[in-house]
ZAMARGU-4260 file (C-alpha; in steps of 0.2 Angstrom, whole numbers, plus 5000, padded with zeros to 4 digits):
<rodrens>
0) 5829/5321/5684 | 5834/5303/5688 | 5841/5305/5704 | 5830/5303/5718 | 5827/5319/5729
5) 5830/5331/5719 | 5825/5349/5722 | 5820/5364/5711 | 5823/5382/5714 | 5805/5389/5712
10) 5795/5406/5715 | 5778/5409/5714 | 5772/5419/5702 | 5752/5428/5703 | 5743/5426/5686
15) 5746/5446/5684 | 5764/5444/5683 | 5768/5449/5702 | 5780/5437/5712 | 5773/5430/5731
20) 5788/5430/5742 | 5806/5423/5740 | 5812/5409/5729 | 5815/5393/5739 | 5819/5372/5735
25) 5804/5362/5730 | 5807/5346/5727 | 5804/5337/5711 | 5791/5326/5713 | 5780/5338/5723
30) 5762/5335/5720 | 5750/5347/5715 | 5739/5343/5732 | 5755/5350/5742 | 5759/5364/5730
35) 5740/5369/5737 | 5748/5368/5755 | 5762/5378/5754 | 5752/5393/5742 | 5740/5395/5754
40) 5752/5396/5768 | 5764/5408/5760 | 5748/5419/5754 | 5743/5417/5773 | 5726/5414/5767
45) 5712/5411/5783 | 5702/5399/5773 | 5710/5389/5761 | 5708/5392/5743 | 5711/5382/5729
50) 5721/5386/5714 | 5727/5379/5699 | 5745/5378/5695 | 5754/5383/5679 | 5773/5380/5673
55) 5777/5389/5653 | 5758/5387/5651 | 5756/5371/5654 | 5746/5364/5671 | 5751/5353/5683
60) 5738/5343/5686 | 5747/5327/5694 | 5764/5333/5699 | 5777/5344/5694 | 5790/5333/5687
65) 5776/5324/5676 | 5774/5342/5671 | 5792/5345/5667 | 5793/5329/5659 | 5787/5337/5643
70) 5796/5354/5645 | 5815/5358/5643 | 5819/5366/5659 | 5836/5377/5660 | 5844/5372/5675
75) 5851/5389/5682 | 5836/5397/5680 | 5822/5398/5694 | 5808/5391/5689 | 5790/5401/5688
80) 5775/5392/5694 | 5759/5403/5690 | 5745/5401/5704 | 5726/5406/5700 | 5713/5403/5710
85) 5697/5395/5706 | 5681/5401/5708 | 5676/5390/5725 | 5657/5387/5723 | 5653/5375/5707
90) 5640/5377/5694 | 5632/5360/5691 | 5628/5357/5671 | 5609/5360/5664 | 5605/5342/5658
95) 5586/5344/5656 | 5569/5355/5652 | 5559/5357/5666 | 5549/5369/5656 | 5541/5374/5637
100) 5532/5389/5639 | 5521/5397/5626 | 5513/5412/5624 | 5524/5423/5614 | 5516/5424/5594
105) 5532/5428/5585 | 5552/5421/5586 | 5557/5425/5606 | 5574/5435/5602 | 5582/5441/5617
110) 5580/5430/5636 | 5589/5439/5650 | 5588/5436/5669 | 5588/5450/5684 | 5605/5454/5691
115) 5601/5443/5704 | 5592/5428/5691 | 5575/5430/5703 | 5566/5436/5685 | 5568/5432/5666
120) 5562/5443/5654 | 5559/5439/5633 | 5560/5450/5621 | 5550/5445/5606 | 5546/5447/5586
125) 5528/5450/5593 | 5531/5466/5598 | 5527/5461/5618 | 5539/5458/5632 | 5535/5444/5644
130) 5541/5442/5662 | 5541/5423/5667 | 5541/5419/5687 | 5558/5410/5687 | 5551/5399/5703
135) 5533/5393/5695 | 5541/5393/5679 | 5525/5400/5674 | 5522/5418/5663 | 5519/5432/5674
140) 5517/5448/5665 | 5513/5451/5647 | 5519/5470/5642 | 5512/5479/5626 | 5516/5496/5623
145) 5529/5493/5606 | 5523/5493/5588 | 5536/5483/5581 | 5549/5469/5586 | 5558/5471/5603
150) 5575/5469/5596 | 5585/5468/5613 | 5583/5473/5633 | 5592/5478/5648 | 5589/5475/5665
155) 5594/5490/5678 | 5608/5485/5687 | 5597/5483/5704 | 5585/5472/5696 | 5571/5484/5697
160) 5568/5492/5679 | 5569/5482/5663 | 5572/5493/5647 | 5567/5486/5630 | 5572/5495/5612
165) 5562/5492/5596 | 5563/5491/5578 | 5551/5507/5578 | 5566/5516/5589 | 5557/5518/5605
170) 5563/5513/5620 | 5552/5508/5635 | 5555/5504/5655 | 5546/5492/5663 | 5543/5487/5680
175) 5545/5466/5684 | 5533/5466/5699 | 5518/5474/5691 | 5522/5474/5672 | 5519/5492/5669
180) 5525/5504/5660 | 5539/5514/5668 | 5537/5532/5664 | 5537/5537/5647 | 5544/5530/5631
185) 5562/5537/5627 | 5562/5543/5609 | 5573/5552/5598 | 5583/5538/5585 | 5576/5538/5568
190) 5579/5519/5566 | 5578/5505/5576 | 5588/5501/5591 | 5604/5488/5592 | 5609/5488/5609
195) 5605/5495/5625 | 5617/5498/5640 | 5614/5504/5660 | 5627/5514/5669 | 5636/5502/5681
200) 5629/5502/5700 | 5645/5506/5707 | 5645/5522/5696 | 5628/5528/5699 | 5620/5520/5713
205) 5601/5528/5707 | 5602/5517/5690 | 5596/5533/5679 | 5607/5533/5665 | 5605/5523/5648
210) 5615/5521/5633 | 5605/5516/5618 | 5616/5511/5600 | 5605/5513/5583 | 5606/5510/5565
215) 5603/5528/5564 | 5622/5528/5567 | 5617/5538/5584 | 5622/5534/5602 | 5612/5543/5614
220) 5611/5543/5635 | 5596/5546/5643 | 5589/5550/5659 | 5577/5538/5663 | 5569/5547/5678
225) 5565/5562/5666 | 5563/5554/5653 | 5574/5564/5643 | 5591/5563/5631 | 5605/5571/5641
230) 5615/5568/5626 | 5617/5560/5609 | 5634/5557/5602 | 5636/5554/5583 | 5653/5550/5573
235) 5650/5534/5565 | 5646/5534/5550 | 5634/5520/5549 | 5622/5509/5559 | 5629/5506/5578
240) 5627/5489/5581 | 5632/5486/5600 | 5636/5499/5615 | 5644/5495/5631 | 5644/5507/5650
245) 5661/5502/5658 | 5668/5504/5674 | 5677/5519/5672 | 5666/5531/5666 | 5668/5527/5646
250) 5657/5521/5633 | 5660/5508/5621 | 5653/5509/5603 | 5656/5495/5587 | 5648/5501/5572
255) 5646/5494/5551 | 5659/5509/5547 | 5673/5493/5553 | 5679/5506/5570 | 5674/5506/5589
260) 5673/5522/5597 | 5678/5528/5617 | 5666/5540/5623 | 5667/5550/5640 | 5649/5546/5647
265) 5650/5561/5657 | 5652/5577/5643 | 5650/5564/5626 | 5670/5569/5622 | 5675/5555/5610
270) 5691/5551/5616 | 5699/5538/5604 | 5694/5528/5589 | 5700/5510/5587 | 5704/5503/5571
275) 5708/5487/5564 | 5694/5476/5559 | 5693/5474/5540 | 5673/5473/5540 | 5657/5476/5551
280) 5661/5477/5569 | 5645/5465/5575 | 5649/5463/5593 | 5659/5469/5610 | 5661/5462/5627
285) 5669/5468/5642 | 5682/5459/5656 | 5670/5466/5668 | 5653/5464/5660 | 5649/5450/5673
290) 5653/5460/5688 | 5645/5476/5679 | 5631/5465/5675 | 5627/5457/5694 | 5630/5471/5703
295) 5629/5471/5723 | 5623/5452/5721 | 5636/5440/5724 | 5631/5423/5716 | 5643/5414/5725
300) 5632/5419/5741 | 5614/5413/5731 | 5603/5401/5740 | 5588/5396/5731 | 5579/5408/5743
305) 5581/5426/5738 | 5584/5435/5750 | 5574/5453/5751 | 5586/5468/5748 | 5587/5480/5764
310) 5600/5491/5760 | 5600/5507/5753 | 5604/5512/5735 | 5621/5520/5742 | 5624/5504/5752
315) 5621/5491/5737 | 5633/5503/5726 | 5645/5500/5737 | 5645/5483/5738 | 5647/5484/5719
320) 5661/5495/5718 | 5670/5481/5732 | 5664/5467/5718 | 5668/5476/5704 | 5688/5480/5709
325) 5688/5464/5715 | 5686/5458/5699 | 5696/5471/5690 | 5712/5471/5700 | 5723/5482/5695
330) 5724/5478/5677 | 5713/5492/5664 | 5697/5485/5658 | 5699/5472/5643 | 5687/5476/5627
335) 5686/5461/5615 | 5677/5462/5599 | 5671/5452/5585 | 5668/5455/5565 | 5659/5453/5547
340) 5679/5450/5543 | 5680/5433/5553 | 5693/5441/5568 | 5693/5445/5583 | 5704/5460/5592
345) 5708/5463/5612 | 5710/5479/5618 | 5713/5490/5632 | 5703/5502/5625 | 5705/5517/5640
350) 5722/5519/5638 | 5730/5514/5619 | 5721/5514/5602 | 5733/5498/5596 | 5727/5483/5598
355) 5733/5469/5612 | 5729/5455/5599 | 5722/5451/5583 | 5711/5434/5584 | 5711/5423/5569
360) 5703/5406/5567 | 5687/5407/5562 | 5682/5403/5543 | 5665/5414/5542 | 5656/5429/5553
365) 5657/5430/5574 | 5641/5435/5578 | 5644/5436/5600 | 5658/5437/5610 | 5659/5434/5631
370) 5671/5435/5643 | 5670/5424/5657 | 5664/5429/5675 | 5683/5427/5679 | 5691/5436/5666
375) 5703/5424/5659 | 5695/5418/5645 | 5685/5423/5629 | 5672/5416/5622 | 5668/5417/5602
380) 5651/5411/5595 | 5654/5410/5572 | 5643/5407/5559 | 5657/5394/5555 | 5649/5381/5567
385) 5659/5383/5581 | 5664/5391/5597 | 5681/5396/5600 | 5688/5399/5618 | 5705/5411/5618
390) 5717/5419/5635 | 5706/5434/5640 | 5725/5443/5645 | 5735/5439/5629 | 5720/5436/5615
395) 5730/5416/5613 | 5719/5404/5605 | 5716/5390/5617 | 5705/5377/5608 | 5688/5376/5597
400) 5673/5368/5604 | 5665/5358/5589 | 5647/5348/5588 | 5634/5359/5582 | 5631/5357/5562
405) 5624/5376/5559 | 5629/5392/5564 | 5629/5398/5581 | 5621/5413/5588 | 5625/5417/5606
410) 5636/5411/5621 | 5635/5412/5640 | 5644/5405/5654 | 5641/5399/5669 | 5644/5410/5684
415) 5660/5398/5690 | 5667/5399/5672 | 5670/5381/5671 | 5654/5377/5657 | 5650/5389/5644
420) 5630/5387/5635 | 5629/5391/5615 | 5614/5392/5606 | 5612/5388/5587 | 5602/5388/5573
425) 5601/5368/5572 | 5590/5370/5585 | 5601/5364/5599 | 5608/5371/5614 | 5626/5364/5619
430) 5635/5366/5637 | 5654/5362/5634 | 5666/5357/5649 | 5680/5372/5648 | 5693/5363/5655
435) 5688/5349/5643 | 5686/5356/5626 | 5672/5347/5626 | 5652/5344/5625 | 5646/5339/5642
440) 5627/5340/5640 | 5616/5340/5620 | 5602/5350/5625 | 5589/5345/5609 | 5572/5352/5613
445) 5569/5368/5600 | 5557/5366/5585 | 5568/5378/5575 | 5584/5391/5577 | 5589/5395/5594
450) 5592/5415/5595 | 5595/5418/5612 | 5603/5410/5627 | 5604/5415/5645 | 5613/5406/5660
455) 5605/5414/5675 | 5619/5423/5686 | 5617/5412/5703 | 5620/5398/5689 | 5603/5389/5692
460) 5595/5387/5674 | 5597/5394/5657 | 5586/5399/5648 | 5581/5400/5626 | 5572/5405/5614
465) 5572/5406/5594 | 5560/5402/5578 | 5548/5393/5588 | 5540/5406/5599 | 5543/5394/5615
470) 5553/5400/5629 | 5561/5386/5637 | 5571/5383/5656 | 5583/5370/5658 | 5590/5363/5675
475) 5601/5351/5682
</rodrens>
């Protein structure tokens, strides 16, 4: 490396594994502002795209010898440099609360925004759900029809139906532009409802189908048109505690009985049982959960003007099924999930029952686990106090994100996957730089624990709640 010149044999390598065109000379000191140049032109992109560049794991983020610098580097071999591109549009960081609004009477416990973050919807302790004009920032609609705490809900993914589930297992469907009720209540659990999941758009472009997880130990899909259970699948043996719709056509279960279960959503066949984790499976997330969750709406395209949909339901589906393979590649879809038992494990649960990775770090319980919009990274919320993020692919730990001083309940990232929002229970909401490993804003605000956070999918505002009853919108 001393001498001046020198050159490098080097081959670009896709973050998937597959090589872009032939190996050719590079030299040393190239900087990573020309290493831009000649990806784009070898990818023979129209518009140029910006990446990020990786040698052994390690980025170059000045140039490559500074990179090599700290690497032993066999000289016969040719030299792998892994291109990934960024996202292109930039989520700004929430840095203060434009809005504290009361109304629910009991601790707010889930906040979720439409696919296309033009409505919020709570769900709350008070048995109600609210819908809150995101614009105003003002409460909308005030929708009683539950007798007991609304445990969790679930927006359609075309924005148009909201589905709430209960403690008194009912489920109800609710309309945001008019806050009534939607047909009738879906019933048939025996216990209260833990999780409630929509088939994908770019499977079902009429949004009928629901998948609804119980303590019962039950998993049953409905038809929401009807109104009725086309099916129920049972074979845990205990309470169900999350379920997720993927984009293949499979259902994801996680159960207290330590297992997740594969289900066919078409015939309820049970296809495979995963096994590993030592204790209660709490929580599941998918590699295409965000895709899944916006649908036909690109956030990348949002202007704060939302735009009035013209397109058909067969249309809009379409558009999804383009996002979602977008999204997916060609790889299967990754399941992460988190347990009682302090680990984590990656699989790729359509195809093998063995896990990719078991996840260790954490000293006490993960109560939620996200995968970022991108795909590449995981993010674990624990009891322990921290947040950990680990490689979406390989399940690597990367780096734990410490500051609050209590347990923390839920994560969600930004649609650009560069900041990541955690809620805890020492009444503080936190948004973390990724590529930092750091805090980048405090967000102290909440009288008491923070049980939900949401960050709205055009990456707007977030919103939480908790303890306090108050529902609170932060912005930039």
């Amino acid at each position: 490396m001393e001498e001046e010149g020198e050159r490098i044999l080097t081959q670009f390598v896709s973050e998937t594994g597959e090589t872009t065109g032939d190996p050719f000379d590079l030299p040393v000191n190239v900087t990573t502002e020309k290493l831009q140049l000649i990806c784009n032109a070898i990818l023979q992109k129209e518009e140029a795209v910006p990446y990020s560049f990786f040698v052994n794991d390690a980025e170059v983020t000045t140039s490559l010898e500074e990179t090599l610098k700290t690497q032993k580097q066999e000289t016969e071999k040719v030299l792998n440099i892994i291109y990934q591109p960024q996202a292109v549009f930039r989520v700004r960081a929430v840095t203060r609360c434009t809005s504290s609004i009361e109304g629910h009477a009991e601790a707010v416990i889930s906040v979720a925004f439409s696919p296309d973050g033009r409505y919020l919807a709570s769900g709350s302790g008070d048995t109600t759900v609210r819908f809150w004009d995101v614009n105003t920032e003002t409460p909308h609609f005030t929708c009683k029809g539950h007798k007991h705490w609304v445990l969790c809900i679930a927006w359609s993914p075309d924005g148009r139906v909201l589905a709430s589930g209960c403690k008194n297992s009912q489920i109800l469907l609710w309309n945001p532009d008019t806050g009534k009720q939607v047909g009738r209540p879906l019933t048939g659990h025996r216990q209260w409802i833990t999780a409630l999941a929509w088939e994908p758009l770019h499977s079902n472009a009429n949004c009928r189908h629901l998948a609804s997880s119980s303590k019962d130990g039950t998993i049953r899909i409905w038809d929401v048109v009807l109104g009725t259970c086309l099916r129920s699948l049972s074979s845990h043996l205990q309470s169900v505690t999350c379920v997720k719709w993927g984009g293949e056509g499979l259902l994801y279960t996680s159960s207290q009985d330590r297992t997740i279960k594969v289900w066919r959503a078409e015939d309820g066949v049970l296809c495979r049982t995963l096994q590993g984790h030592g204790h209660w499976v709490n929580t599941m997330a998918l590699s295409t959960d965000y895709v899944m969750r916006t649908g036909a709406f690109d956030p990348t395209k949002a202007s704060h003007v939302y735009r009035t949909v013209t397109e058909t339901a067969e249309e809009l589906s379409k558009l999804a099924l383009e996002r979602y393979n977008s999204v997916k590649g060609t790889e299967p879809e990754r399941l992460v999930s988190g347990s009682d038992d302090f680990t984590l494990f990656l699989w790729h649960p359509a195809e093998d029952k063995k896990p990719v990775a078991r996840m260790t770090g954490h000293q006490q319980l993960i109560n939620e686990v996200a995968f970022s919009p991108d795909t590449r990274l995981i993010a674990s919320a624990s009891f322990d106090k921290s947040v950990k993020l680990w490689d979406g692919r390989s399940g690597k730990f990367i780096t734990t994100l410490r500051g609050h001083v209590s347990k923390v309940y839920q994560v969600s990232w930004s649609a650009d996957s560069r900041l990541i929002c955690s809620g805890s229970s020492d009444s503080t909401l936190k948004v973390w730089n990724v590529k930092a490993g750091k805090i980048s804003v405090d967000l102290p605000g909440h009288a008491d624990e923070v049980y939900a956070v949401d960050w709205s999918p055009d990456g707007q505002r977030v919103a939480s709640g908790g303890k306090d009853k108050i529902l609170k919108i932060w912005r930039r």
